[in-house]
PASEBA-1860 file (N, C-alpha, C; in nm, 3 decimals):
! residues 291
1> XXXXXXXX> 1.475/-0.679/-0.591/1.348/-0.695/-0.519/1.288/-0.831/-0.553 ~ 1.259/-0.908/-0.445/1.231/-1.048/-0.446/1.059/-1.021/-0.510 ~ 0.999/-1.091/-0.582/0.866/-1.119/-0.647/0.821/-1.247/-0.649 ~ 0.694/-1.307/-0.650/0.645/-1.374/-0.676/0.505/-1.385/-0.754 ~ 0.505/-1.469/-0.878/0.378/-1.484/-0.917/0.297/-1.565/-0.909 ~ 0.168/-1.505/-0.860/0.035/-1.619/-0.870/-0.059/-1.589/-1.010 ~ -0.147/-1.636/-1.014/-0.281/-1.635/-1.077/-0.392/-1.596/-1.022 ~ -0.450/-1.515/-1.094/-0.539/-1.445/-1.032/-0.640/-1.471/-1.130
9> XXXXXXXX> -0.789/-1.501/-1.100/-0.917/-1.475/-1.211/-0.998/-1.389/-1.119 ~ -1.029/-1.234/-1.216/-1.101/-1.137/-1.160/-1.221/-1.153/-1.287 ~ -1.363/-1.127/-1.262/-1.484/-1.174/-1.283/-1.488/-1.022/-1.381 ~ -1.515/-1.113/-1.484/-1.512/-0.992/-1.615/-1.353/-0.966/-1.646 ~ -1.261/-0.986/-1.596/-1.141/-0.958/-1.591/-1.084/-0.807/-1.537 ~ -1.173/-0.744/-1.485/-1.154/-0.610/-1.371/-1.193/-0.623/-1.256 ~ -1.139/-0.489/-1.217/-1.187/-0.462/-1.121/-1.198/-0.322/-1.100 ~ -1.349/-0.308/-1.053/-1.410/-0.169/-1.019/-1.431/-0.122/-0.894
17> XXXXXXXX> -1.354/0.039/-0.847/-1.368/0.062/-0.728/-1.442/0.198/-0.705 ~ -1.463/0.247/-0.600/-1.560/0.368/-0.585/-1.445/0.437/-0.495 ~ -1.372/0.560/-0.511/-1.338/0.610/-0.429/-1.395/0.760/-0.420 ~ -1.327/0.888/-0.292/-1.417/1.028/-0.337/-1.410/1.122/-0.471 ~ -1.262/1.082/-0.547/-1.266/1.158/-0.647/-1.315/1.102/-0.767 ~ -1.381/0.972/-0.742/-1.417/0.927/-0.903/-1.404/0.794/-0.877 ~ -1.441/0.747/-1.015/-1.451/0.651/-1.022/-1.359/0.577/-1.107 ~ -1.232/0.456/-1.039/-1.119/0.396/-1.185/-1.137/0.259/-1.173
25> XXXXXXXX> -1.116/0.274/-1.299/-1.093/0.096/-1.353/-0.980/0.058/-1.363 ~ -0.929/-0.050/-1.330/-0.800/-0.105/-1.330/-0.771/-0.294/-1.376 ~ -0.707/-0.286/-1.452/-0.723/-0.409/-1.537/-0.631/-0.520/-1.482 ~ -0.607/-0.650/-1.413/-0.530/-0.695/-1.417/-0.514/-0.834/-1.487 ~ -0.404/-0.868/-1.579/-0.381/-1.027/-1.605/-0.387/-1.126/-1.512 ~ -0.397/-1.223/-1.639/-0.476/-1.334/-1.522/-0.314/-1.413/-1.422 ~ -0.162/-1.341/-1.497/-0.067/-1.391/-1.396/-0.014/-1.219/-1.370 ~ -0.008/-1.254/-1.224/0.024/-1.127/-1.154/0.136/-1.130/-1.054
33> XXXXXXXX> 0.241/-1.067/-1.087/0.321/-1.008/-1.011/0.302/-0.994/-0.869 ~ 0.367/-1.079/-0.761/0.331/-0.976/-0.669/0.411/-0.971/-0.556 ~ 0.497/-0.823/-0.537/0.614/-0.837/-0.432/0.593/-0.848/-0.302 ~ 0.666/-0.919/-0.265/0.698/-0.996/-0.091/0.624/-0.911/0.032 ~ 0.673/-0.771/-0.016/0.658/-0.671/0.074/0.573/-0.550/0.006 ~ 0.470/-0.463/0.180/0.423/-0.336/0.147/0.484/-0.260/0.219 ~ 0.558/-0.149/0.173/0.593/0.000/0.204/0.458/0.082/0.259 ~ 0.432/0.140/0.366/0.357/0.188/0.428/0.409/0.349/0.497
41> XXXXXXXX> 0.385/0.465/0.452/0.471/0.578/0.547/0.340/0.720/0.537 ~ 0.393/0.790/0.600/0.310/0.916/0.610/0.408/1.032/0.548 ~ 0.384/1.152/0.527/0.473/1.233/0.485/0.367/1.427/0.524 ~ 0.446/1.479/0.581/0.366/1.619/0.581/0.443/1.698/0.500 ~ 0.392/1.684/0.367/0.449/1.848/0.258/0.417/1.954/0.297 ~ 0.469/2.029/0.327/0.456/2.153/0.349/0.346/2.222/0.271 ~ 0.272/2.263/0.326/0.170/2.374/0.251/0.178/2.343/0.135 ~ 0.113/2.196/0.090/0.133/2.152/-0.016/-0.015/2.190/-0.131
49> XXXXXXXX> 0.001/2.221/-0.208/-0.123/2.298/-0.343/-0.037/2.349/-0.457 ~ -0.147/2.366/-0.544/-0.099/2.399/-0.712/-0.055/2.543/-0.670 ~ -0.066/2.620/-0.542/-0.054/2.733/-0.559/0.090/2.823/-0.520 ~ 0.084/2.691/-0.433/0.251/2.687/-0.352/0.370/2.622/-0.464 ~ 0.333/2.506/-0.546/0.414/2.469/-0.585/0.400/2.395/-0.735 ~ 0.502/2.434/-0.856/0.510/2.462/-1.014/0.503/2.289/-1.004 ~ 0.501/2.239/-1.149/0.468/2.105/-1.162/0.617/2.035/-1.167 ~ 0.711/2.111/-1.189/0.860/2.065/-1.175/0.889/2.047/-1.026
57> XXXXXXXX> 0.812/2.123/-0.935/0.837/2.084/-0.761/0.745/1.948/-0.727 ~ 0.636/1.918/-0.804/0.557/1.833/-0.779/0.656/1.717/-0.782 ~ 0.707/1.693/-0.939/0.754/1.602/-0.978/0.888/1.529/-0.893 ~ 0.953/1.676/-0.835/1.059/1.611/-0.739/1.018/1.586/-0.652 ~ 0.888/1.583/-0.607/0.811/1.532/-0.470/0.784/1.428/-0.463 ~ 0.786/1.381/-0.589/0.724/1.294/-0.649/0.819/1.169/-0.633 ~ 0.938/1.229/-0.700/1.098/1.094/-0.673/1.097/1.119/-0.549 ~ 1.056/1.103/-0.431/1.152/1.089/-0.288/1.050/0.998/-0.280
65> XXXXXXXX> 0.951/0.975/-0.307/0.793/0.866/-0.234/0.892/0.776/-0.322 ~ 0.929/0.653/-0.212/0.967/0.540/-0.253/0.919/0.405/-0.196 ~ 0.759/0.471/-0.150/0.678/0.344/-0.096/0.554/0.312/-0.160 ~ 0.446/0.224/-0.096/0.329/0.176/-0.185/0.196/0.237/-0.160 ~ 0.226/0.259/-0.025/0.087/0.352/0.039/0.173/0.470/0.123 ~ 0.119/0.610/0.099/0.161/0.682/0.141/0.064/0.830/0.236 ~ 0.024/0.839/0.300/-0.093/0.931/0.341/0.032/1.031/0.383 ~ -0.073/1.158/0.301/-0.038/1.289/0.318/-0.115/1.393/0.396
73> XXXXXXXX> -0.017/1.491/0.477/-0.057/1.574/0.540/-0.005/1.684/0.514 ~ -0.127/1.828/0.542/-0.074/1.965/0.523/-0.135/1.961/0.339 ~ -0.187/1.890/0.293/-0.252/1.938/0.155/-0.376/2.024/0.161 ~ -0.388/2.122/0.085/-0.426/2.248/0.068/-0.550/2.192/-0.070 ~ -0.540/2.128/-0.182/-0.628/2.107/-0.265/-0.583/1.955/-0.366 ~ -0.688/1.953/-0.392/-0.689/1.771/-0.477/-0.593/1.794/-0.590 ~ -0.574/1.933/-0.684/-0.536/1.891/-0.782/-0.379/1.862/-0.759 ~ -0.323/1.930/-0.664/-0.191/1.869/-0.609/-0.135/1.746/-0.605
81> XXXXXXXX> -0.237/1.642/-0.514/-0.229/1.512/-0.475/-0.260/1.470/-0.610 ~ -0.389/1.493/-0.752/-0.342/1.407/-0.843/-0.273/1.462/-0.964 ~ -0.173/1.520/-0.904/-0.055/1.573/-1.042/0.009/1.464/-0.943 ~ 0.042/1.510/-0.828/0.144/1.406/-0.771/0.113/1.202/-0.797 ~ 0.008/1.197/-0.815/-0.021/1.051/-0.870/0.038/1.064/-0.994 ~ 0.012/1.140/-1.043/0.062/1.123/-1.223/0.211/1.112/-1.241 ~ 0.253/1.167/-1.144/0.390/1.162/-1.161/0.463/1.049/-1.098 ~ 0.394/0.981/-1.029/0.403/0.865/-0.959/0.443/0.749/-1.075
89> XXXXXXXX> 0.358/0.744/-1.164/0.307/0.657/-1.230/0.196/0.577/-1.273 ~ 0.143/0.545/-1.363/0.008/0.489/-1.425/-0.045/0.386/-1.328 ~ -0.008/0.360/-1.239/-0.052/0.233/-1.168/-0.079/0.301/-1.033 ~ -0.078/0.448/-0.968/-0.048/0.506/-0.879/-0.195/0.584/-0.884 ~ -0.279/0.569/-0.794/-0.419/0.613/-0.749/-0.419/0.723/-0.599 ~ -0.495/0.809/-0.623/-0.492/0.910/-0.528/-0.662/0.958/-0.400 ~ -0.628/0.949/-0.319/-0.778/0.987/-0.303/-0.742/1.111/-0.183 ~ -0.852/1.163/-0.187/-0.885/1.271/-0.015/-0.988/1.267/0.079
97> XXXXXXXX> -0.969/1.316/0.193/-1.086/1.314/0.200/-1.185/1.424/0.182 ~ -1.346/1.380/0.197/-1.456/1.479/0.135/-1.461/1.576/0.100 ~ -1.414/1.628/0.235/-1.354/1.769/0.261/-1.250/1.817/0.328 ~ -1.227/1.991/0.306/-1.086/1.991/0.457/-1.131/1.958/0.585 ~ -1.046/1.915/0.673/-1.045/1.885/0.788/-1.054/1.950/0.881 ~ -1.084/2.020/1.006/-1.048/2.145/1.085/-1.180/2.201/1.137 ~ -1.159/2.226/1.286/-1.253/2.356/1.324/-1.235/2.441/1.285 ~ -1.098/2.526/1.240/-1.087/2.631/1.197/-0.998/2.703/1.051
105> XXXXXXXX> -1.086/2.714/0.975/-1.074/2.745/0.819/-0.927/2.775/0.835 ~ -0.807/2.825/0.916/-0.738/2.845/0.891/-0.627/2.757/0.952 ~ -0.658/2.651/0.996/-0.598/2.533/1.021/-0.643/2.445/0.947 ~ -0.726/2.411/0.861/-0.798/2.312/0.778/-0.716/2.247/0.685 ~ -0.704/2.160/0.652/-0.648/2.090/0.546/-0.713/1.938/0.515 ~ -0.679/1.914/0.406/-0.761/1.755/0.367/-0.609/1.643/0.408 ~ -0.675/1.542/0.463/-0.566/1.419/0.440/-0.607/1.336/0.265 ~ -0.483/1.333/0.235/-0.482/1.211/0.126/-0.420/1.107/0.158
113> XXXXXXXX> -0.438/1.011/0.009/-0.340/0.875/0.036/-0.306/0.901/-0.129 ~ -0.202/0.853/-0.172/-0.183/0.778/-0.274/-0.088/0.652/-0.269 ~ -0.102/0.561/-0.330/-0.081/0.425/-0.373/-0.117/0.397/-0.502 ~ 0.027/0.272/-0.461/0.041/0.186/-0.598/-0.080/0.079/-0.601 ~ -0.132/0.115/-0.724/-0.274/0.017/-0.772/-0.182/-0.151/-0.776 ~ -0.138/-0.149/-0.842/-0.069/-0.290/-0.866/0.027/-0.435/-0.764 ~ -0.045/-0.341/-0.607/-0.015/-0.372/-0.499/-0.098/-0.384/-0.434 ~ -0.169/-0.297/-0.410/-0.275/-0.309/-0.286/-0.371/-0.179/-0.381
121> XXXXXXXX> -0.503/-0.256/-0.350/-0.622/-0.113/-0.342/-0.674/-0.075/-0.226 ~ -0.733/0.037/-0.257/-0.822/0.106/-0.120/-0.977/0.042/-0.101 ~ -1.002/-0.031/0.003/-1.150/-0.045/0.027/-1.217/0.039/0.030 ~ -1.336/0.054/0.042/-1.428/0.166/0.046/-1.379/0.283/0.015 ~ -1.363/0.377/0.120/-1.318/0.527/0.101/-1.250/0.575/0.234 ~ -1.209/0.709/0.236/-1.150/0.717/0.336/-1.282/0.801/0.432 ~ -1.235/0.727/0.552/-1.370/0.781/0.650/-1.274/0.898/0.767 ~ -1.388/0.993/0.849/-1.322/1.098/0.871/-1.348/1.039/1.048
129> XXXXXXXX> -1.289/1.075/1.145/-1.310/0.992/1.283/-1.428/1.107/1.360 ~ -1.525/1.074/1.380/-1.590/1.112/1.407/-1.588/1.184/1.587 ~ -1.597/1.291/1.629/-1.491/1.344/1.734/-1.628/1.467/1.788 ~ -1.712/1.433/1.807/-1.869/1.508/1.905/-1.785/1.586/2.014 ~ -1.670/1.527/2.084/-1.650/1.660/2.214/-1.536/1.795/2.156 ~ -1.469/1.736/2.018/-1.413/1.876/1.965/-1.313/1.829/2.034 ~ -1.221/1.702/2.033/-1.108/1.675/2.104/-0.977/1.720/2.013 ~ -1.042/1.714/1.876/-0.923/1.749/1.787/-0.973/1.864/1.730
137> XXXXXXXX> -0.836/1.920/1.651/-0.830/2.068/1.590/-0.888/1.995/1.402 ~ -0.824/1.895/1.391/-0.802/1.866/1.285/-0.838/1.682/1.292 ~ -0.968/1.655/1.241/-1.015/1.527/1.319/-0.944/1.390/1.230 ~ -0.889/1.272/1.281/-0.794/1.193/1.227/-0.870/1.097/1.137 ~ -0.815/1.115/1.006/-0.865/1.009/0.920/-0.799/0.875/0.872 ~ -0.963/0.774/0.843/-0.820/0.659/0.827/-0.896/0.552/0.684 ~ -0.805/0.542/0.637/-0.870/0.409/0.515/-0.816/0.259/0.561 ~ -0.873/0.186/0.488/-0.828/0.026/0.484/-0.785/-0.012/0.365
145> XXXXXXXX> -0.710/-0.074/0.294/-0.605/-0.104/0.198/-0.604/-0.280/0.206 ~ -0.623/-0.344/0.065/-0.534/-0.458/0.089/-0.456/-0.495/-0.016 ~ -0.378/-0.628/-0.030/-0.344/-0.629/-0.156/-0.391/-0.719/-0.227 ~ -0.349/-0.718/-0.355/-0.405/-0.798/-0.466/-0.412/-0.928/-0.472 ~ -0.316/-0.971/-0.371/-0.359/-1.135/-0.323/-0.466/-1.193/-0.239 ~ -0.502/-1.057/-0.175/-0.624/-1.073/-0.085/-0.505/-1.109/0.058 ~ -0.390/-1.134/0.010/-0.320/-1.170/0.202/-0.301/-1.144/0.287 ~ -0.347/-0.979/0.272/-0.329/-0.839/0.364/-0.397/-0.755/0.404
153> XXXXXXXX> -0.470/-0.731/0.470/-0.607/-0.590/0.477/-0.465/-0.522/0.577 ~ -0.500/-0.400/0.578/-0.499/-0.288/0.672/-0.500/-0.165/0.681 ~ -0.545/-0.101/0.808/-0.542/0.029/0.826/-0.492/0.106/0.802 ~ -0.473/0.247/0.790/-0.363/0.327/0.821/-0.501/0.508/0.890 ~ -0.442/0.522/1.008/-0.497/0.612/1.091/-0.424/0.710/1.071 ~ -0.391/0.822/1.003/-0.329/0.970/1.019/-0.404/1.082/1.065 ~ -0.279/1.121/1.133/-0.335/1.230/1.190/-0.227/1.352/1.223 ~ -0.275/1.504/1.204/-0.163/1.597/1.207/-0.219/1.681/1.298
161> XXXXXXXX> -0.219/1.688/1.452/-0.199/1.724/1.527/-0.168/1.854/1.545 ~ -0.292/1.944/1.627/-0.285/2.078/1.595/-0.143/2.149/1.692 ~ -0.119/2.272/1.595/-0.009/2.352/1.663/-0.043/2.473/1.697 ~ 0.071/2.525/1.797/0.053/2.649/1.812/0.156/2.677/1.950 ~ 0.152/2.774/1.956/0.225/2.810/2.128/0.241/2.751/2.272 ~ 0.092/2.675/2.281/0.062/2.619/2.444/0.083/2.454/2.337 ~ 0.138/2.440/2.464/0.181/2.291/2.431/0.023/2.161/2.491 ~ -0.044/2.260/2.578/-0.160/2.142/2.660/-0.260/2.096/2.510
169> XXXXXXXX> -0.295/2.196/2.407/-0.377/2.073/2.361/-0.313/2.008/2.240 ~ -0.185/2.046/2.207/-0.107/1.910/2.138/-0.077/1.808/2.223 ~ -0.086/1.828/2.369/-0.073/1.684/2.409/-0.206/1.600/2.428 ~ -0.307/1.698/2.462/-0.436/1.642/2.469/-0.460/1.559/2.314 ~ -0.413/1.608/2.246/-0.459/1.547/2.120/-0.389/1.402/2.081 ~ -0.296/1.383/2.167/-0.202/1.294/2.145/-0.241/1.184/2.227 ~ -0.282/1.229/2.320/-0.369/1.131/2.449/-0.491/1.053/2.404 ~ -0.583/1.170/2.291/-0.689/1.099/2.262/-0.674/0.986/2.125
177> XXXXXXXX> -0.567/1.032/2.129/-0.536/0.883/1.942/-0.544/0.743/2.019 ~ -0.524/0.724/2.131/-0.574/0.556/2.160/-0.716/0.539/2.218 ~ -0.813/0.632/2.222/-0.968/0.640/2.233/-0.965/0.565/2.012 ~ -0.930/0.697/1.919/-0.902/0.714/1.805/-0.904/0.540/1.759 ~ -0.757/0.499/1.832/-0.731/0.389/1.764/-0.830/0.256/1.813 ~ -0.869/0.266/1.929/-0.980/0.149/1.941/-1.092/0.178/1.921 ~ -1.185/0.271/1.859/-1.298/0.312/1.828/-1.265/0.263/1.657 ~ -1.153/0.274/1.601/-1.144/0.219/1.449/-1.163/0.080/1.476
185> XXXXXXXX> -1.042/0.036/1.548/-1.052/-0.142/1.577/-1.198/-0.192/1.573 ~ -1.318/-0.136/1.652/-1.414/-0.171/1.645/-1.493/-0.171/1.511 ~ -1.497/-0.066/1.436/-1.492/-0.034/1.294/-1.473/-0.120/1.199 ~ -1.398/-0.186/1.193/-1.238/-0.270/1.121/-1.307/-0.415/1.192 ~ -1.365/-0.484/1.166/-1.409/-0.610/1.230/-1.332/-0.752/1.199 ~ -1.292/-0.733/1.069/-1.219/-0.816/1.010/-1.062/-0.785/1.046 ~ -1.024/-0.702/1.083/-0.935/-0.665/1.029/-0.861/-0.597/1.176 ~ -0.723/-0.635/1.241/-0.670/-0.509/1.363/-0.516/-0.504/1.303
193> XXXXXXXX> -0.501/-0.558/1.183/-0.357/-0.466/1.167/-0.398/-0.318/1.148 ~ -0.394/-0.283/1.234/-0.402/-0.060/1.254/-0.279/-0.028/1.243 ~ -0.206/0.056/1.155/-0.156/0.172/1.172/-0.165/0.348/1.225 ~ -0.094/0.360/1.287/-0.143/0.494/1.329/-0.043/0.572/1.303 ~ -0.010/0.664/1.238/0.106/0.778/1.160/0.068/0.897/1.145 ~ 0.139/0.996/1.177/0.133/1.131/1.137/0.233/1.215/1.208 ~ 0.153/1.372/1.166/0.272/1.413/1.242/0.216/1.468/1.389 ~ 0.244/1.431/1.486/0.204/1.441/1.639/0.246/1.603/1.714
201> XXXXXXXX> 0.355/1.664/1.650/0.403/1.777/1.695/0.460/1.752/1.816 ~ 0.475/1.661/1.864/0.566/1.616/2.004/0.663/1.526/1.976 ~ 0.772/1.533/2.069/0.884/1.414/2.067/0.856/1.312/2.093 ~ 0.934/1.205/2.037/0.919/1.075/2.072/0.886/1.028/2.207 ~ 0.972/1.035/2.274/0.993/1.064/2.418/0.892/1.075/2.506 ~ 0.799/1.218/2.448/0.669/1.269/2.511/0.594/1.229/2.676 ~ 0.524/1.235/2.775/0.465/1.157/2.821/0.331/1.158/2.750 ~ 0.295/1.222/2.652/0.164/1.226/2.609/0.134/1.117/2.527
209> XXXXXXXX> 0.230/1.056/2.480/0.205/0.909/2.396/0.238/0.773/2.469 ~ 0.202/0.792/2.639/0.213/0.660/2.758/0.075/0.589/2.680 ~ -0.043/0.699/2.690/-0.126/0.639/2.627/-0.199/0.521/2.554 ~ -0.168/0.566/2.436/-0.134/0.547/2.324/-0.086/0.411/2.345 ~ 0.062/0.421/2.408/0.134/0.308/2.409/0.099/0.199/2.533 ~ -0.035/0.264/2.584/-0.021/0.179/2.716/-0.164/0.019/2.576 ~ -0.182/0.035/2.497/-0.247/-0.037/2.395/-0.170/-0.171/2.390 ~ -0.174/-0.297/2.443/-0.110/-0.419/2.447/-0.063/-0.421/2.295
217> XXXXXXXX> 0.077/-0.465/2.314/0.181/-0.451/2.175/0.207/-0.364/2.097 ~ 0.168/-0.242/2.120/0.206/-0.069/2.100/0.336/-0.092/2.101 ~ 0.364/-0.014/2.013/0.503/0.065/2.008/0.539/0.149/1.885 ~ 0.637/0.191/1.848/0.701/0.311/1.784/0.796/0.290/1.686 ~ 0.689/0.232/1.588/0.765/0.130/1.494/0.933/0.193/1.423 ~ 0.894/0.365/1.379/1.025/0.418/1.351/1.105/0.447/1.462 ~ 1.153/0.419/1.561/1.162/0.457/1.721/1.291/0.480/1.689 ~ 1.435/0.379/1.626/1.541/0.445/1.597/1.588/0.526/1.447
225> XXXXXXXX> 1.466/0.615/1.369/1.541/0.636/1.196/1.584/0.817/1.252 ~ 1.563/0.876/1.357/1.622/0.986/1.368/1.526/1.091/1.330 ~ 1.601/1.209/1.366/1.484/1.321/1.341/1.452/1.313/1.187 ~ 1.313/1.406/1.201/1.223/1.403/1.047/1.206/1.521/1.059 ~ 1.242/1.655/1.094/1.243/1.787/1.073/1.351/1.825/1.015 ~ 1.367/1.878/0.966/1.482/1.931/0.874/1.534/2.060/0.936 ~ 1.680/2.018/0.998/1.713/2.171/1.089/1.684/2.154/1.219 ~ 1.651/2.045/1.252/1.606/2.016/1.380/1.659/1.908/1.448
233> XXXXXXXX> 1.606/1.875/1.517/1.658/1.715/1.615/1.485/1.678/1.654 ~ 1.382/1.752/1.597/1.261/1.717/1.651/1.191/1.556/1.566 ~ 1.109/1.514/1.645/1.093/1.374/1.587/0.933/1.392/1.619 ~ 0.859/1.463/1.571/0.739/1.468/1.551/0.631/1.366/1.433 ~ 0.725/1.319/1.353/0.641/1.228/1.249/0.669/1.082/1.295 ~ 0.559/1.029/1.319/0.607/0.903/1.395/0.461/0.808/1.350 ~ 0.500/0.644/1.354/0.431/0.516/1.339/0.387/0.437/1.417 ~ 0.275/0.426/1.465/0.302/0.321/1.581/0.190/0.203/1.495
241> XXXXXXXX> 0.222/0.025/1.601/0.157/-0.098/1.525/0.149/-0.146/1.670 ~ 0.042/-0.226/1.690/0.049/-0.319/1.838/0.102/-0.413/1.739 ~ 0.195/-0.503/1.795/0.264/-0.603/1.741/0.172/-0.754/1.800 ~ 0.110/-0.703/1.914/0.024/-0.818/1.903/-0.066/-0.848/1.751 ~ -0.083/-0.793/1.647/-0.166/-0.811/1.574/-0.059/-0.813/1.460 ~ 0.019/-0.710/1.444/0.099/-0.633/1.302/0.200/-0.753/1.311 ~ 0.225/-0.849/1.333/0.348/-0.924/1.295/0.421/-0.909/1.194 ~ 0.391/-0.863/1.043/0.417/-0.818/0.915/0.521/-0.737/0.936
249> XXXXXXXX> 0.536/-0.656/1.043/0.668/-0.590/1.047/0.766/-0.626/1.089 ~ 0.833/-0.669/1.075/0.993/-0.669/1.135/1.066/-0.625/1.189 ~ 1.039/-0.469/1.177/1.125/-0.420/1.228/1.178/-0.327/1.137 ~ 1.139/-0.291/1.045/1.179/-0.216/0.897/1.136/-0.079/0.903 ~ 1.262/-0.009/0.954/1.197/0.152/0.899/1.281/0.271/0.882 ~ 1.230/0.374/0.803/1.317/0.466/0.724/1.279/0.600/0.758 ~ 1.349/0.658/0.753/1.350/0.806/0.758/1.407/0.857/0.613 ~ 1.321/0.946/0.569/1.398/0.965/0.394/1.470/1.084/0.429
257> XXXXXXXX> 1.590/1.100/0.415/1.722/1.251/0.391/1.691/1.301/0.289 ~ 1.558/1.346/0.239/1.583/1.390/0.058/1.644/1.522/0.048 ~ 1.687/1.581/0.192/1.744/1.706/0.173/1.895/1.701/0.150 ~ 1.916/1.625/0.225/2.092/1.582/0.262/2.101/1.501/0.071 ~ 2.046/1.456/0.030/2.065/1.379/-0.119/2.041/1.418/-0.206 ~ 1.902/1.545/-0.188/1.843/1.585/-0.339/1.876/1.716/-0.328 ~ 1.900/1.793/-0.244/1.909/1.953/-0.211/2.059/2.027/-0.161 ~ 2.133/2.126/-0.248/2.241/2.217/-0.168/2.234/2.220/-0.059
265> XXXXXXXX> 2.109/2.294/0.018/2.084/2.355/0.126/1.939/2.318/0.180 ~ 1.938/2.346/0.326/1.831/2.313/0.363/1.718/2.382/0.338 ~ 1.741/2.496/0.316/1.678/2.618/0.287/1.543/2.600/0.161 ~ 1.654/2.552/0.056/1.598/2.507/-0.096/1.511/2.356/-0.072 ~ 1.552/2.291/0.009/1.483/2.154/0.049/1.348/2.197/0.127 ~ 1.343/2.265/0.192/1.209/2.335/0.264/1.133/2.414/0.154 ~ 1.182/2.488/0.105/1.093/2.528/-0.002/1.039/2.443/-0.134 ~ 1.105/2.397/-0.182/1.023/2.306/-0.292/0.981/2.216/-0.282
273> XXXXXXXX> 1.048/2.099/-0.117/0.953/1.999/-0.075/0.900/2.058/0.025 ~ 0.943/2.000/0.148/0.879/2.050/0.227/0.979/2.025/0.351 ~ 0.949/2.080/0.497/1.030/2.067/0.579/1.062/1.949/0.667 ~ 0.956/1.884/0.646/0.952/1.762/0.701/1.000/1.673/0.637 ~ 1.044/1.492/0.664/1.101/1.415/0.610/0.993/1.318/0.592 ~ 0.972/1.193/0.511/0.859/1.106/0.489/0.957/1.034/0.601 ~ 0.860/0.942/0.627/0.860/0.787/0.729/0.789/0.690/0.654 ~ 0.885/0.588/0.704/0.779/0.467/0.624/0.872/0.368/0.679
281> XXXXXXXX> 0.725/0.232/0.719/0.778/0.088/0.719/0.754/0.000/0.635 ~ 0.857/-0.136/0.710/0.734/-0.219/0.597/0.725/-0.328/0.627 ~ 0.602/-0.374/0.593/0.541/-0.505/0.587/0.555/-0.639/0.515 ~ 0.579/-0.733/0.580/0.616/-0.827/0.451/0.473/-0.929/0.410 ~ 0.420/-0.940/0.343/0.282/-1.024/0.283/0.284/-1.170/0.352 ~ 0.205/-1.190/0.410/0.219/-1.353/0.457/0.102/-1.389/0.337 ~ 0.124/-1.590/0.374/0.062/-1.657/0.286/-0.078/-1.613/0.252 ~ -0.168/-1.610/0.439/-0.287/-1.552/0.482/-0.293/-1.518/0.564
289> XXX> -0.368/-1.438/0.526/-0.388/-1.298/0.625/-0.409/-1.352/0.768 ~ -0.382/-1.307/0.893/-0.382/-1.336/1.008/-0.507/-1.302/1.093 ~ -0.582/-1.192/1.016/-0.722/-1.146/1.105/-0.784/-1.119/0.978
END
């Protein structure tokens, strides 16, 4: 992995951030490390909580995240997301949001993020998209991130897309993520590298994401890593970047097999992770930032 170091002088020699679960300090030297590239992906664990799963399932949840920012979907409670930081590593910060998400207590769940501190931090906090006509089941949240060089701000918009039998309002919901994504843009003043990730519950393919994609320089950043259901051919977890803005990508993206690598059977891979596969791209750091 290619690195480069600069110099950095932080005022007092920290830096202090406010996120929802607390408050951390994080120390950095005045020469700092800092790699070429950010790893960016979404991942839906399965009915993920302390209640579903022992701290030895955490931990193997833990080795398949092989990126820098990661937003999670389908979490059930915080202390999950920060065992799973811990196991990450000391430099690895977790947040949620406020509360669960959902019109209905039994679709509800919180989005998280965790990330590597020693790469990028989280600005502010994560904000929840504010949604008055009840367009979503489960309303899409998004933070801003940059890194430690200051060369990078950006978004990341997730969202997990309600399910069930009738297919009309998973597509409705899919229709309204480019209302979603330019109501953030406006938000985001400084800033239109947007990501938008999650899991959509529709195929790639879809017509419900013309939308979406009708957004000048849209597209589908994982478009060839293959299905992300396990047992399936379905391609419901998906990335999109207008490339008018995201230049940082290349073209870089993964689908993780942790079943086919870490698991006998698929069976055992669904139960202790989860059924779904992570996604993730990546970004490479320019000198300065572009917006």
């Amino acid at each position: 992995m290619e690195k480069r170091k600069i110099r950095k002088w932080i005022v007092g020699g920290f830096a202090v951030a406010a996120i929802v679960v607390g408050i951390y300090i994080h120390y950095y030297s005045e020469e700092t490390e800092i790699v070429e590239y950010v790893d960016v992906g979404w991942w839906n664990i399965r009915d993920f909580g302390t209640s579903s799963r022992n701290n030895i399932e955490i931990a193997k949840i833990a080795k398949i995240i092989n990126t820098d920012v990661m937003a999670i979907g389908e979490l059930n409670d915080r202390d999950a997301l920060k065992l799973l930081a811990h196991n990450l590593g000391t430099s690895w910060m977790w947040a949620t949001t406020g509360k669960k998400v959902g019109h209905n207590p039994w679709t509800a769940e919180y989005y998280g993020f965790v990330w590597n501190n020693d790469k990028v931090t989280l600005l502010d906090s994560i904000h929840i998209f504010t949604d008055p006509q009840n367009e979503f089941d489960r309303d899409p949240a998004w933070a801003t991130f940059r890194t430690i060089d200051h060369n990078l701000d950006f978004t990341v918009i997730a969202v997990h897309v309600t399910w069930g039998d009738k297919v009309g309002p998973r597509k409705a919901e899919v229709q309204a993520m480019k209302k979603v994504y330019l109501e953030v843009q406006e938000k985001t003043l400084t800033d239109n590298d947007l990501i938008v990730l999650g899991d959509f519950n529709r195929n790639k393919n879809d017509s419900s994401f013309d939308s979406l994609l009708s957004i000048s320089g849209m597209v589908r950043a994982n478009d060839i890593t293959g299905p992300t259901h396990i047992s399936s051919n379905t391609t419901y977890d998906q990335i999109f970047i207008s490339t008018d803005y995201t230049n940082e990508w290349r073209g870089e993206s993964v689908t993780v097999h942790f079943d086919e690598t870490n698991f006998n059977s698929d069976q055992e891979a669904k139960l202790v992770v989860s059924d779904h596969r992570p996604v993730w791209i990546r970004l490479y750091i320019p000198n300065d930032d572009d917006d």
